[in-house]
C-alpha positions as CSV (number, residue, x, y, z in Angstrom):
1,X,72.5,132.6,75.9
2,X,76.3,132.2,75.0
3,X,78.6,131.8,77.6
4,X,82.2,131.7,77.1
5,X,84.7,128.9,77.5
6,X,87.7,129.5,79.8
7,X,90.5,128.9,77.3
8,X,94.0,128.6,78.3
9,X,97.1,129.6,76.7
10,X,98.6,126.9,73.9
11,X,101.1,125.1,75.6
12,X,103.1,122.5,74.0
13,X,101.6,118.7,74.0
14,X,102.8,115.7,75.1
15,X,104.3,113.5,72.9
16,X,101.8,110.9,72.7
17,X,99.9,113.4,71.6
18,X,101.8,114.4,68.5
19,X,102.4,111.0,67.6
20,X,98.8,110.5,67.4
21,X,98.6,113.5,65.1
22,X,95.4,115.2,67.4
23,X,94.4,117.5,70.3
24,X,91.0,117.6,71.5
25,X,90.6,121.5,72.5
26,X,86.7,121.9,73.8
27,X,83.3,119.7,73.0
28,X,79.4,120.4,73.0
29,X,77.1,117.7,73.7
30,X,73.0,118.1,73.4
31,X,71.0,114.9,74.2
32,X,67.3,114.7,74.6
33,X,65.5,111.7,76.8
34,X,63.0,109.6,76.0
35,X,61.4,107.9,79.0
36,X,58.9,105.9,76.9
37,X,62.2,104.1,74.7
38,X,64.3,104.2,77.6
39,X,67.0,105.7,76.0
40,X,68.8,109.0,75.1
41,X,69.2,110.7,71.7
42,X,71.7,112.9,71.1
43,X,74.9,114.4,68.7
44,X,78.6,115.5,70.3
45,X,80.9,118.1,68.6
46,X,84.5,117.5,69.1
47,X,86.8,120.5,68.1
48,X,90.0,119.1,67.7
49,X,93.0,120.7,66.7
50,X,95.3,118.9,64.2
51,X,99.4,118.7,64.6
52,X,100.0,116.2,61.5
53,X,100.3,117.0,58.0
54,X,99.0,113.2,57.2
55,X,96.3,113.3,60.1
56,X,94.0,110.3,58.2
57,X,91.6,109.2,61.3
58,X,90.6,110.3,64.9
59,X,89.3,107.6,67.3
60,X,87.0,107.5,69.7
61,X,84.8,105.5,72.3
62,X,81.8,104.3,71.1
63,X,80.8,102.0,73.6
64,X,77.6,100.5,73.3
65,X,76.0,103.3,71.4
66,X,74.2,103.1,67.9
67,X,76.5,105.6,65.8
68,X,73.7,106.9,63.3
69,X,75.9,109.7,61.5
70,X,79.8,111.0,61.3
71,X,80.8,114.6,60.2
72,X,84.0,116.3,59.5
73,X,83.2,120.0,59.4
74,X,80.1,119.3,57.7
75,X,81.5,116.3,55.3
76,X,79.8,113.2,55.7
77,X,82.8,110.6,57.0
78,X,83.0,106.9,56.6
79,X,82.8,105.4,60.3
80,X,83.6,102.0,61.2
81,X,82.8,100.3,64.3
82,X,86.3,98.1,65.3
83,X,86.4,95.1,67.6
84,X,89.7,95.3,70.0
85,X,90.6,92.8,72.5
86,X,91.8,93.3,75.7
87,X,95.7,93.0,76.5
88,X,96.8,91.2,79.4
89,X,99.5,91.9,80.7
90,X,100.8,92.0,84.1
91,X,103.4,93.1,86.6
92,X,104.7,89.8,88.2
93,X,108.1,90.5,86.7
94,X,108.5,94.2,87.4
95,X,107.8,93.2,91.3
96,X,110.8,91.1,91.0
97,X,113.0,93.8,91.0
98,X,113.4,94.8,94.4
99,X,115.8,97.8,93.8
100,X,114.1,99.3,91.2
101,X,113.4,103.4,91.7
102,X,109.7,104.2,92.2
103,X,109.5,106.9,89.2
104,X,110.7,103.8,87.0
105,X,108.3,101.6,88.7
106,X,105.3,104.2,87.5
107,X,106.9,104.9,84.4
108,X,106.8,100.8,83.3
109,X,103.6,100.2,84.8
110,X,101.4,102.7,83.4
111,X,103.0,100.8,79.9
112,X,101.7,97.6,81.2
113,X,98.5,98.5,82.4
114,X,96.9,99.2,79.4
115,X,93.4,99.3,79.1
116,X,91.1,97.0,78.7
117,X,89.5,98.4,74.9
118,X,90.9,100.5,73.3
119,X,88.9,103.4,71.3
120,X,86.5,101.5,68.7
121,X,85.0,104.1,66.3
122,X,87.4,105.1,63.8
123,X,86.5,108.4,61.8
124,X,88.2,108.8,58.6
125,X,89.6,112.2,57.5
126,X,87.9,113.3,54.2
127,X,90.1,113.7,51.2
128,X,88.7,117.4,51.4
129,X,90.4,118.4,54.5
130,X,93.1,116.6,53.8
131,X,93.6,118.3,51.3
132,X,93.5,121.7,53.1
133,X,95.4,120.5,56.0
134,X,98.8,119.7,53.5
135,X,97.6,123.2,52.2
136,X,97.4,125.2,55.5
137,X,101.0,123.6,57.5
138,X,103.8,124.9,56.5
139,X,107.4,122.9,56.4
140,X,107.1,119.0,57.5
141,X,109.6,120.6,60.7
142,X,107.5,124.0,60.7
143,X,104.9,123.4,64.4
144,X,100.9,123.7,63.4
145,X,99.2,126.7,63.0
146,X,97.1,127.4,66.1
147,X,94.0,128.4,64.6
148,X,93.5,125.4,62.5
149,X,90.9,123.5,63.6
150,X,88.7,120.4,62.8
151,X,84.9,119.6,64.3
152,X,84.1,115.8,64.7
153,X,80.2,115.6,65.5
154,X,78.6,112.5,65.7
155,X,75.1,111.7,65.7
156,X,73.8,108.4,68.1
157,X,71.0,107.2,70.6
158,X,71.7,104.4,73.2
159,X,70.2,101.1,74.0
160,X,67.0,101.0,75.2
161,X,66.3,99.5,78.3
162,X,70.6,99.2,79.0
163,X,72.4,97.9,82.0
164,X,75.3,100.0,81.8
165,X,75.6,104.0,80.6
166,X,72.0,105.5,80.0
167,X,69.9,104.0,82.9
168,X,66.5,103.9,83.5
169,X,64.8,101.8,86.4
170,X,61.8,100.1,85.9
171,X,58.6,100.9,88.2
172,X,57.2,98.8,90.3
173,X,54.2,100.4,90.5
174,X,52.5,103.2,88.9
175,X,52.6,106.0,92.0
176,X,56.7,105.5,91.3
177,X,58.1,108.3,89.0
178,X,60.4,108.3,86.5
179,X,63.9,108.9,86.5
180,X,67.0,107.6,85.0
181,X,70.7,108.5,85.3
182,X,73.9,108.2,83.2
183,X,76.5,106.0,84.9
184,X,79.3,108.1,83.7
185,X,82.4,106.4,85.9
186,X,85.8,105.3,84.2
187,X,84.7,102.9,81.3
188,X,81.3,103.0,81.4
189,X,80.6,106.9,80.4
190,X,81.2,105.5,76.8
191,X,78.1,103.9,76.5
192,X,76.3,107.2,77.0
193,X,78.3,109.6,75.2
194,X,80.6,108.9,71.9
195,X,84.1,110.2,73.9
196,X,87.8,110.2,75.0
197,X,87.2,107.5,78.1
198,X,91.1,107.4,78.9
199,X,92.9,109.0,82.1
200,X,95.4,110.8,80.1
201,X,95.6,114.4,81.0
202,X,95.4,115.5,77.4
203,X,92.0,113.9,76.7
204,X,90.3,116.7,79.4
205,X,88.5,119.7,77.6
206,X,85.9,121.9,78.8
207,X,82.0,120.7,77.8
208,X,78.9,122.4,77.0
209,X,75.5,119.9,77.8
210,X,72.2,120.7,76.2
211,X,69.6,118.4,78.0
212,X,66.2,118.4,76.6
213,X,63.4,116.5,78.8
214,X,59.6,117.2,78.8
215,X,58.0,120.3,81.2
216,X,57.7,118.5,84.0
217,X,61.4,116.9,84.0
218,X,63.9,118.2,85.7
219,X,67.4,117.6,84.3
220,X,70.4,117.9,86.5
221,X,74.2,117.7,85.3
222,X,77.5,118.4,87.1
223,X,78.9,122.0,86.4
224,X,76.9,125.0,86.4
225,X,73.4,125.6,85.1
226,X,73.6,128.6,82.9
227,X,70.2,129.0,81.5
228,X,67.2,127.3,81.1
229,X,64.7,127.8,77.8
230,X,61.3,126.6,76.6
231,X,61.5,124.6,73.4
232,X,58.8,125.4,70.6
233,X,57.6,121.7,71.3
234,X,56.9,122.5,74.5
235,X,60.1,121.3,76.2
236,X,62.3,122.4,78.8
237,X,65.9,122.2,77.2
238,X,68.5,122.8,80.1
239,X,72.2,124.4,79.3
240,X,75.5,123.3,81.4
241,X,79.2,124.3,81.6
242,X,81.9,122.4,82.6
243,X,84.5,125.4,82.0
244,X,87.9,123.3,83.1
245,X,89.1,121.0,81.6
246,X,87.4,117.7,82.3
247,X,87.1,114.0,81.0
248,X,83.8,112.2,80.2
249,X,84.4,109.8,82.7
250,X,83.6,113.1,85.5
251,X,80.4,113.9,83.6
252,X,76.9,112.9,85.6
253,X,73.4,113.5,84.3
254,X,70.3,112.9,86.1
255,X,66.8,113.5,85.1
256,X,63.6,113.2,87.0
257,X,60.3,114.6,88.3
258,X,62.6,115.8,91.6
259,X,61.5,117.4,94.6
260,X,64.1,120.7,95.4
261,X,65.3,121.8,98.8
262,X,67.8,124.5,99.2
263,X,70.1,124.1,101.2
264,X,69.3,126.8,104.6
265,X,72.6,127.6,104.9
266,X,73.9,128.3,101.8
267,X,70.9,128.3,99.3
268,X,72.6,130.0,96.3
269,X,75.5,127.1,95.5
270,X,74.0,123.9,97.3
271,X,70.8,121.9,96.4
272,X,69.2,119.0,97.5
273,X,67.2,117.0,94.9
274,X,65.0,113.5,96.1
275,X,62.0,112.0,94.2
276,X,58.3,112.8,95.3
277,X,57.3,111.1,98.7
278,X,61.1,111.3,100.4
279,X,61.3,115.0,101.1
280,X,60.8,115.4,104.9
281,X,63.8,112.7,105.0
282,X,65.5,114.7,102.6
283,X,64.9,117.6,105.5
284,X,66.2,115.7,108.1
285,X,69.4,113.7,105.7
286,X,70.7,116.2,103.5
287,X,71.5,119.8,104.9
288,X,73.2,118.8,108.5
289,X,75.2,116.0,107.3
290,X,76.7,117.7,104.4
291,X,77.1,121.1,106.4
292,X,79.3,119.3,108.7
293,X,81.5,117.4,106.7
294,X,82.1,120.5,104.8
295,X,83.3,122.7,107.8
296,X,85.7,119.5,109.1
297,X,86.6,119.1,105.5
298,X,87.4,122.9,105.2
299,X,89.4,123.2,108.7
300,X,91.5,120.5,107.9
301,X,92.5,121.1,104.1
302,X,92.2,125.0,104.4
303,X,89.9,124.8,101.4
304,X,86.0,125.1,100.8
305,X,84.6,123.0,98.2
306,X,86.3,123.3,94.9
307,X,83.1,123.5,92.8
308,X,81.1,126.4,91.7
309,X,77.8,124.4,92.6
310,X,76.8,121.7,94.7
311,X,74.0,119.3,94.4
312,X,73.1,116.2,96.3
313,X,70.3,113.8,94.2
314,X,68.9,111.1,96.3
315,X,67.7,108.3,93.3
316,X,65.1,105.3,94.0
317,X,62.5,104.7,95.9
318,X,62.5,102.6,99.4
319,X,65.1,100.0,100.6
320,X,67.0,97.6,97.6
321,X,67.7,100.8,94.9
322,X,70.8,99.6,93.1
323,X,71.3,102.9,92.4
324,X,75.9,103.5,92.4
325,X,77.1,106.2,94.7
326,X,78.9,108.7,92.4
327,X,81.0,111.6,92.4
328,X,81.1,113.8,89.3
329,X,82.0,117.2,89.2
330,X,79.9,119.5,91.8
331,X,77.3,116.1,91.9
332,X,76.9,113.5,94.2
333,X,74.4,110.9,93.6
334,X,73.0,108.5,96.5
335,X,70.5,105.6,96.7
336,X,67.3,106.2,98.5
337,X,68.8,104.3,100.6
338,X,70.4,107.1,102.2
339,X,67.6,109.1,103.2
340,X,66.3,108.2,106.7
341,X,64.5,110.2,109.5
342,X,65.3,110.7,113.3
343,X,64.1,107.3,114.3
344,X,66.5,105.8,112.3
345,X,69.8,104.8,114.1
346,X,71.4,102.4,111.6
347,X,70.9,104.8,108.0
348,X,72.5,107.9,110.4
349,X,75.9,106.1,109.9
350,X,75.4,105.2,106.2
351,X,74.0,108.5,105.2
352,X,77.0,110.2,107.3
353,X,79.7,107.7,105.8
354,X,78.2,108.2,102.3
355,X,77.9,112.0,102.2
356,X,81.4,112.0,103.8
357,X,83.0,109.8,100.8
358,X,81.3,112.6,98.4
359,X,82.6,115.6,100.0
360,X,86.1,113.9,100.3
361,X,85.8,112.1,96.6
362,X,84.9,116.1,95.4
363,X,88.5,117.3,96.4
364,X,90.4,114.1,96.0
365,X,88.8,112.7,93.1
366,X,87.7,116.0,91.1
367,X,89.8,118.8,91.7
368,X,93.0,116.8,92.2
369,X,93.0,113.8,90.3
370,X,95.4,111.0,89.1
371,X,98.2,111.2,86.6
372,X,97.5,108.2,84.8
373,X,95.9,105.2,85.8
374,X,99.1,103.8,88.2
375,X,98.3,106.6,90.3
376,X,94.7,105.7,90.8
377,X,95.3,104.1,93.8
378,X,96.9,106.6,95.3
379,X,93.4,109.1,95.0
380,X,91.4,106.7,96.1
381,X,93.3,105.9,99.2
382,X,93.4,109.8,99.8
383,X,89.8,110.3,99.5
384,X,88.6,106.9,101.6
385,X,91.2,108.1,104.2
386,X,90.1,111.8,104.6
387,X,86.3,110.3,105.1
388,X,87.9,108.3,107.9
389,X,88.9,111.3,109.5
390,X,85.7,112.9,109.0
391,X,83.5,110.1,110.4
392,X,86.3,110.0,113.0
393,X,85.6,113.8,113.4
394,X,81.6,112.6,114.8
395,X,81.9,109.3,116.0
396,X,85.3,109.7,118.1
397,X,88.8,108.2,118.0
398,X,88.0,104.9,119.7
399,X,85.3,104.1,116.2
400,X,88.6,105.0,114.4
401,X,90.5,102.7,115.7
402,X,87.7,99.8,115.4
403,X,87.3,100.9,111.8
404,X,91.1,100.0,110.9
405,X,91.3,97.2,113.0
406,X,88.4,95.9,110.7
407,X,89.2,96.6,107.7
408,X,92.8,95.5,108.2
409,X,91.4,92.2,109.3
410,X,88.6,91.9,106.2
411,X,91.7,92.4,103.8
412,X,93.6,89.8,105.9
413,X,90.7,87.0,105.4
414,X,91.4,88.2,101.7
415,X,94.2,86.4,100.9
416,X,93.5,85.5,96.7
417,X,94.2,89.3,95.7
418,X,93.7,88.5,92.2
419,X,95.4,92.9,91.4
420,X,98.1,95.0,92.9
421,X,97.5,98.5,93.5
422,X,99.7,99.5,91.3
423,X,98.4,97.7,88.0
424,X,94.7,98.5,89.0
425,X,92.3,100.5,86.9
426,X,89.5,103.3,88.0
427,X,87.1,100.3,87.9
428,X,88.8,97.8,89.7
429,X,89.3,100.4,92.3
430,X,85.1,101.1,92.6
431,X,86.0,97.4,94.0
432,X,85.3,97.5,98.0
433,X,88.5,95.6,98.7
434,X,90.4,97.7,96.3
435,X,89.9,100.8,98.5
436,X,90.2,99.2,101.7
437,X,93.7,98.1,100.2
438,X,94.8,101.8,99.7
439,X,93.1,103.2,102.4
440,X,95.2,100.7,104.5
441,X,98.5,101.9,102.3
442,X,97.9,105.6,103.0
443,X,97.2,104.9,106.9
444,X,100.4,103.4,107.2
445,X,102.0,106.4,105.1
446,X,100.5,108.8,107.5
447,X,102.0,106.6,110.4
448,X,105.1,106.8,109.0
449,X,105.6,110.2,108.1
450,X,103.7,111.6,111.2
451,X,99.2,113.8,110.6
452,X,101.0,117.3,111.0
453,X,103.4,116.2,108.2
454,X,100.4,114.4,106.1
455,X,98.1,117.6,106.5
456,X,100.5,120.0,105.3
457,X,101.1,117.9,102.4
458,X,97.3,117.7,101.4
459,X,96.6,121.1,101.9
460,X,99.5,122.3,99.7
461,X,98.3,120.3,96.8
462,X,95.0,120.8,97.0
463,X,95.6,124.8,97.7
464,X,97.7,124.5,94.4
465,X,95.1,122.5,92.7
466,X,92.3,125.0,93.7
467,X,94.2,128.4,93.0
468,X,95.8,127.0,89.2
469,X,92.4,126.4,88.2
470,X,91.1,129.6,89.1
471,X,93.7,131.3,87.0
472,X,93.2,129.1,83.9
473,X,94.1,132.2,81.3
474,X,97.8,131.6,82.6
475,X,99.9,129.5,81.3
476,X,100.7,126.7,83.5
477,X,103.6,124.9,84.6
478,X,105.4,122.5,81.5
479,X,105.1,119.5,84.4
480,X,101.1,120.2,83.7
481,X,100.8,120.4,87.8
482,X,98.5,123.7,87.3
483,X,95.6,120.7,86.6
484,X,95.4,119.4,89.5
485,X,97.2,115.9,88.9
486,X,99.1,113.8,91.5
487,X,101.5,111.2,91.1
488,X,102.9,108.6,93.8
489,X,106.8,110.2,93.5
490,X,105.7,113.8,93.9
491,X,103.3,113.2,96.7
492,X,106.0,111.0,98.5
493,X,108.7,113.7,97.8
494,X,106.6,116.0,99.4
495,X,106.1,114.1,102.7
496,X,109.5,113.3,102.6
497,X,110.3,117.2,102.3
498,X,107.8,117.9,105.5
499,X,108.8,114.9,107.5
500,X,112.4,114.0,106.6
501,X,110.9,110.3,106.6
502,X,111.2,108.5,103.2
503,X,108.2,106.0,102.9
504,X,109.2,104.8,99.2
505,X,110.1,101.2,100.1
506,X,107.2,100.9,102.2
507,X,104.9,101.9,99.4
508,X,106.8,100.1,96.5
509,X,106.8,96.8,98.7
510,X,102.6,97.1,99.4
511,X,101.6,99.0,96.2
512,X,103.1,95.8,94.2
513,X,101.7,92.9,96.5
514,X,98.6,91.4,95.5
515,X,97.4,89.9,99.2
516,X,98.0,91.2,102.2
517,X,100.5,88.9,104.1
518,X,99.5,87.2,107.6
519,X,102.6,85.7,109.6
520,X,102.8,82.6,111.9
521,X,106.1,83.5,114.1
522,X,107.8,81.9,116.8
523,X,111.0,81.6,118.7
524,X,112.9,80.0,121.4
525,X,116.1,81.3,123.3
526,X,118.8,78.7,123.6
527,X,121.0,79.0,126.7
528,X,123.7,77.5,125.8
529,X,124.2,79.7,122.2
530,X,122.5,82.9,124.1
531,X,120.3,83.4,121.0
532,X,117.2,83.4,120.1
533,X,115.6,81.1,117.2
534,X,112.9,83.2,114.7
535,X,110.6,81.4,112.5
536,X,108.6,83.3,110.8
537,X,105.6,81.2,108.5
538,X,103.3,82.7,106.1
539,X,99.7,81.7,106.2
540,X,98.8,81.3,102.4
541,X,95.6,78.9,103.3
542,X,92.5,80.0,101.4
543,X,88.9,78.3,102.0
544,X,90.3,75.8,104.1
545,X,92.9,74.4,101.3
546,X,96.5,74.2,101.9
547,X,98.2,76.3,99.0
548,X,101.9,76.9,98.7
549,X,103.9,79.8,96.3
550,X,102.2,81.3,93.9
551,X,98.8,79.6,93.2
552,X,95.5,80.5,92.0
553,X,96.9,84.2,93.1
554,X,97.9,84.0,96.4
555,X,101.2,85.3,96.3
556,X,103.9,85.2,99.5
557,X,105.3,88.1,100.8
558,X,108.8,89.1,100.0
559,X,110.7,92.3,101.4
560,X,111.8,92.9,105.0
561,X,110.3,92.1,108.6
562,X,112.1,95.0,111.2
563,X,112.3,92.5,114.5
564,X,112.4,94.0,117.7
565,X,114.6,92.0,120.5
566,X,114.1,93.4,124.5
567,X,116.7,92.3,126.3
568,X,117.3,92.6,130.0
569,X,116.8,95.9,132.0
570,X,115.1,97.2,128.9
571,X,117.7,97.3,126.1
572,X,116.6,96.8,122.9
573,X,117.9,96.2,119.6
574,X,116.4,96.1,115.9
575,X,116.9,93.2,113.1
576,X,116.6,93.1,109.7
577,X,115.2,89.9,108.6
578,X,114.5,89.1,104.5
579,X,111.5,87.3,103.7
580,X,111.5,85.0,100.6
581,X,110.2,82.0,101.0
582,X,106.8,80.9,102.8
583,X,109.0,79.8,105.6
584,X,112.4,81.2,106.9
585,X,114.4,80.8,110.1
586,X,116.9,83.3,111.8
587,X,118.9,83.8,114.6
588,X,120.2,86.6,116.7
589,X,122.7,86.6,119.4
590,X,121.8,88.0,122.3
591,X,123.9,91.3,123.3
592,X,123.1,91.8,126.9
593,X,124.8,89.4,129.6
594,X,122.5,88.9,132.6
595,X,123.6,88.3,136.2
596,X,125.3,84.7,136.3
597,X,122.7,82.3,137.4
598,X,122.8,80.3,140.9
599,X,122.2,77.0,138.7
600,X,123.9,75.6,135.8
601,X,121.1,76.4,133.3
602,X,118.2,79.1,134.0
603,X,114.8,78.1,133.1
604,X,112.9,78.4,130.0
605,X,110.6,81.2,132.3
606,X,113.2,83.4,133.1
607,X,114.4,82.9,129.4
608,X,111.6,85.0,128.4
609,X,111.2,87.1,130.9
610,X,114.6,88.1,129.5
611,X,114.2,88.0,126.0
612,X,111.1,88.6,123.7
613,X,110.6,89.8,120.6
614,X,108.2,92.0,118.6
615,X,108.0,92.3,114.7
616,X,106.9,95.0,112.4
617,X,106.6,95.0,108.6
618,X,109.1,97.6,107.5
């Protein structure tokens, strides 16, 4: 059955792009799994479109894979596996630039926050194609011709028996099943599938997946099934579509002998998948939770869910399944974990948190997604915020207000932050602390700028996100905003738009710190000066060990402390106060003149009761 791809118009590419000399424009992957090796067997076309004249090599990530076989439309190429070491490189002397714009901030850190390896096959251009390449462009200043094209397949089977990629988990017994699923997050989707594992924008093309398992295997893969045929060996042989434009890193697969359950309510687009022996808690987990997390999820982004299909696959059997919770496109995969029945009081909450995160991660996450990896943070924070709200939705306000007072104080006790926001990666940000941290960031954004403000800010982009990738025939906009990508200085020039509050030194100061600060402040009013005294001491202890500037990554806050000073009857007065040093002292005259006591100095009671003083982080 052929299905076609949704192409969209040629539009010009970025520059990095044509300096590379390559465009990937679509790819078709057919694997087969093998439950006695433990390992997958499979080939990936690449149809890439050339822009150079001199186009000698195309990289790509290899991972841990066993490349068997290269071809260049049909020529055997030479292949060779490289070895690249990670840079490091940081952003301690960007953060010392207090003044520095927020697009320029992004712009210089997405430079320094390079991955960690690079792309290490190397494919070599035949002479052949060279050939006809220098044949088939025109002048060295004349653009490419559109409908020259180059296919890249490459043959490879995984490790057997691997801890990362192609997964398959051991038995303990033989009642279990099996099963196995591909760990396809950001950097690890590589060492399943030869591929582009970047966050650049121009690395997304739509996929075609071919899974071939035996009869009684049931493989399940984000996007939409289009047909299903019997092999002549006997096999079932599954056929997917991911027809927008998508990376390798949003690609899941999971295979098993899976019991089905569709979902009551809407059993033509969601299914619920869980191995033999779990299916009355899959009854009792699956179809309620996720039914209401998509209505509160709907009435507050305006949206439904941006997928064509949605299925839920509970993995593992029984308590301790290290099975990750993942988001791919129209997939959401959970440990067994999850599952629980009506007895169960404690599993309600994780089930509800964890089907909340998926819904939430499916518009913040998959249809609107980063641009580039400085903006990673940003996502994240979206998504862990807007499963706040949901679980805040069930379990009321006064849980909500728990939650952030915990979480505020767990990153608090985490004073070593060994990454800023802003220079961490996809897989730094599967971190829990990591997503507490911009969870945190967006909270206090929302504060800021006010939840009607917020709101209308979310729903716009996602409603733009949703309604440019239905209409992928026209040509989107040159800021390449039609594919659903968000960046810190559009999102903030939004809210600033529908709240007239500008946020940008607020999230420059926290996106760049690596620890969350805690303060130690005191004063003392002096009579005789009418003033008050302000110390203000940062706590930079860590396991009981007395640590001073910047050691071992605990790093003291610098920026602004806003101090509030209520004088008598009421009046008050803000201060700006700058922080630079672990300790700093301040003073500030008192403006108000109170009655003129009976005795020739008031008490140190009454000089409180006059005067005291609240601070807030600015």
């Amino acid at each position: 059955m052929t299905v076609p791809f949704v192409r969209e118009e040629p539009r010009p590419p970025p520059p990095a792009v044509v300096e590379r000399g390559w465009q990937v424009e679509r790819a078709f992957v057919g694997i087969e799994i093998d439950f006695e090796r433990s390992q997958l067997h499979g080939a990936v076309e690449y149809i890439v479109r050339p822009l150079r004249r001199d186009l000698k090599e195309v990289r790509l990530h290899s991972g841990q894979c066993k490349v068997i076989t290269c071809q260049v439309n049909n020529f055997v190429s030479v292949s060779e596996v490289l070895s690249v070491k990670p840079k490091q490189k940081g952003v301690e002397e960007l953060i010392k630039h207090d003044k520095i714009r927020l697009e320029d901030f992004n712009m210089q850190a997405q430079q320094l926050n390079e991955e960690a390896h690079g792309p290490n096959l190397c494919i070599t251009i035949p002479f052949e194609i060279r050939s006809d390449l220098q044949k088939q462009f025109g002048g060295k200043n004349q653009p490419p011709p559109e409908e020259v094209e180059i296919t890249i397949r490459v043959e490879y089977s995984t490790q057997a028996h691997a801890s990362t990629g192609a997964i398959f988990p051991a038995q303990e017994n033989d009642e279990q099943m099996p099963y196995m699923y591909a760990d396809g997050r950001f950097g690890f989707a590589q060492d399943w599938l030869p591929c582009f594992d970047t966050m650049n924008s121009w690395d997304r093309c739509p996929y075609r997946i071919a899974i071939t398992v035996e009869k009684e295997v049931m493989a399940i893969c984000s996007g939409d099934l289009v047909d299903k045929q019997l092999t002549e060996e006997g096999k079932h042989m599954f056929f997917y579509d991911l027809v927008y434009p998508v990376q390798a890193s949003e690609i899941g697969v999971v295979a098993g002998m899976f019991k089905v359950l569709a979902d009551p309510r809407t059993p033509s687009t969601v299914t619920h998948f869980c191995l033999p022996g779990r299916a009355k808690e899959l009854v009792y987990t699956g179809p309620d939770i996720l039914d209401r997390a998509r209505k509160f999820f709907y009435s507050f982004l305006g949206k439904p869910l941006p997928v064509g299909s949605f299925k839920q696959v509970f993995l593992g059997y029984g308590q301790g399944t290290k099975t990750p919770q993942c988001t791919f496109g129209g997939l959401g995969i959970f440990a067994a974990d999850t599952l629980h029945s009506e007895r169960s009081i404690d599993q309600h909450y994780v089930a509800r948190r964890a089907i909340c995160s998926v819904v939430a991660s499916t518009y913040f996450g998959v249809c609107v997604r980063p641009r580039g990896p400085q903006n990673a943070w940003l996502v994240t924070g979206i998504s862990e915020y807007l499963t706040a709200l949901c679980l805040k939705d069930t379990l009321g306000n006064n849980w909500y207000k728990l939650h952030v007072v915990d979480i505020t104080k767990s990153m608090c006790e985490k004073l070593g932050g060994t990454i800023s926001l802003a220079e961490a990666s996809q897989s730094d940000l599967a971190n829990t602390s990591a997503r507490h941290r911009a969870h945190l960031l967006v909270y206090m954004v929302e504060k800021r700028g006010g939840m009607d403000a917020m709101q209308r800010v979310l729903r716009d982009i996602v409603a733009e996100a949703i309604t440019l990738q239905t209409r992928m025939g026209i040509p989107p906009p040159k800021s390449d905003e039609g594919y659903g990508l968000l960046d810190v200085a559009s999102f903030l020039k939004r809210l600033r738009a529908n709240s007239g509050t500008d946020v940008r030194p607020l999230v420059r100061d926290w996106a760049n710190s690596h620890a969350v600060p805690r303060f130690q402040c005191g004063y003392k009013y002096d009579p005789r000066k009418h003033q008050v005294e302000l110390v203000v001491k940062q706590d930079l202890s860590q396991g009981g060990v007395r640590r001073s500037g910047m050691v071992d990554g605990v790093h003291p806050f610098t920026g602004q402390l806003t101090i509030r000073i209520y004088e008598i009857e009421g009046v008050q007065h803000d201060h700006l106060v700058d922080i630079r040093d672990e300790v700093s002292f301040t003073t500030f005259a008192i403006r108000t003149v109170g009655p003129t006591p009976c005795k020739k100095w008031i008490t140190h009671a009454s000089a409180l009761r006059c005067c005291r003083a609240t601070c807030q982080l600015r």
